[in-house]
N, C-alpha and C positions, 0 to 999 in steps of 0.2 A: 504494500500500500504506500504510496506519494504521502510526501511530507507536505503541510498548508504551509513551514515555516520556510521565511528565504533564506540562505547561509548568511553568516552574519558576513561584516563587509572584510578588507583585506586588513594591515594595520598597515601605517603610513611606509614610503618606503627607506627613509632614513631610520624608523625604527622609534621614532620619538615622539611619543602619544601627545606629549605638551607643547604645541609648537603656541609660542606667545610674538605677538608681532616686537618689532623690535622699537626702544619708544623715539617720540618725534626727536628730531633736534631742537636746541636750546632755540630762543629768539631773538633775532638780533637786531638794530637798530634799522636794517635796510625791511626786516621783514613788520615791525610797528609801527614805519612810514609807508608800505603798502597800502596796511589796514584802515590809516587815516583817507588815506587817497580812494578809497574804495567808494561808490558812489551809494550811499545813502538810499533807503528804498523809501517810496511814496511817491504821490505823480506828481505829474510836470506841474500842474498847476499850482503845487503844495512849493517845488521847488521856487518859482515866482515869485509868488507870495514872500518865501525867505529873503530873496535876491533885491528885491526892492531897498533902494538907501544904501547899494553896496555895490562894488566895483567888479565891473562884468566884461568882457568882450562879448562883442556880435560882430559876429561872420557873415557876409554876404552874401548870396549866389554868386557875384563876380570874383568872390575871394576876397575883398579888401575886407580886411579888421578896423573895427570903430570898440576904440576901450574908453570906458570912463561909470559916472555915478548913475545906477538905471534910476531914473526919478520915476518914470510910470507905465504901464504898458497897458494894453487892449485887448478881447478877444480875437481880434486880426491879427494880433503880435506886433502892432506897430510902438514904437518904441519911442520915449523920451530919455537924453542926455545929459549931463549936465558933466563938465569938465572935459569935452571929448577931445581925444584923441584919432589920429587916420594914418593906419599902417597897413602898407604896400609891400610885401612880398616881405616883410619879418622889418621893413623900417621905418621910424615915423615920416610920415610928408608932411603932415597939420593937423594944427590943435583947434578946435573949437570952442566954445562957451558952452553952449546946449545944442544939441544938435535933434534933428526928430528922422527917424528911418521906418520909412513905411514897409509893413510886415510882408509884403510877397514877394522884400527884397530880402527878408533873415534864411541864411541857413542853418545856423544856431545859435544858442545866445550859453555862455559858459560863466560861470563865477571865479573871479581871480584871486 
């Protein structure tokens, strides 16, 4: 008569019933300035809201960078400046006072 039971399994092949993973490495200063750098979860909206009275670059569709103080934005994303700056391929060309950049010109707007 057939056995119901399956054989039990093999044992590992090094022989060592205890295998324990080995522990992480220590932390180090490059790996705690990651974690800051790490983006934050919550939506775009929430980040906005943060971003307001604080120093931002926006990116264009054309590529050019406009950095300075975001005073206010809009559902359309279009944007108020205050302090601006205008950087061409990584250099300033002109500074501004407040500048306004209508939203279906943003390709992103980032926190500095």
């Amino acid at each position: 008569m057939a056995s119901d039971t399956a054989p039990p399994p093999p044992p590992p092949a090094d022989g060592n019933d205890d295998v324990t993973p080995p522990p992480p490495p220590p932390e180090t200063d490059e790996d705690k300035a990651a974690v800051v750098q790490q983006p934050s979860k919550g939506s775009p909206n929430d980040f906005l809201k943060n971003v307001i009275g604080k120093q931002v670059a926006v990116r264009l569709n054309s590529g050019i960078d406009y950095r300075g103080t975001l005073s206010c934005l809009d559902g359309y994303m279009n944007i108020a400046l205050e302090e601006t700056t205008e950087w061409v391929g990584g250099q300033q060309k002109n500074s501004y006072g407040d500048a306004f950049i209508r939203g279906n010109n943003v390709l992103y707007i980032t926190a500095l």
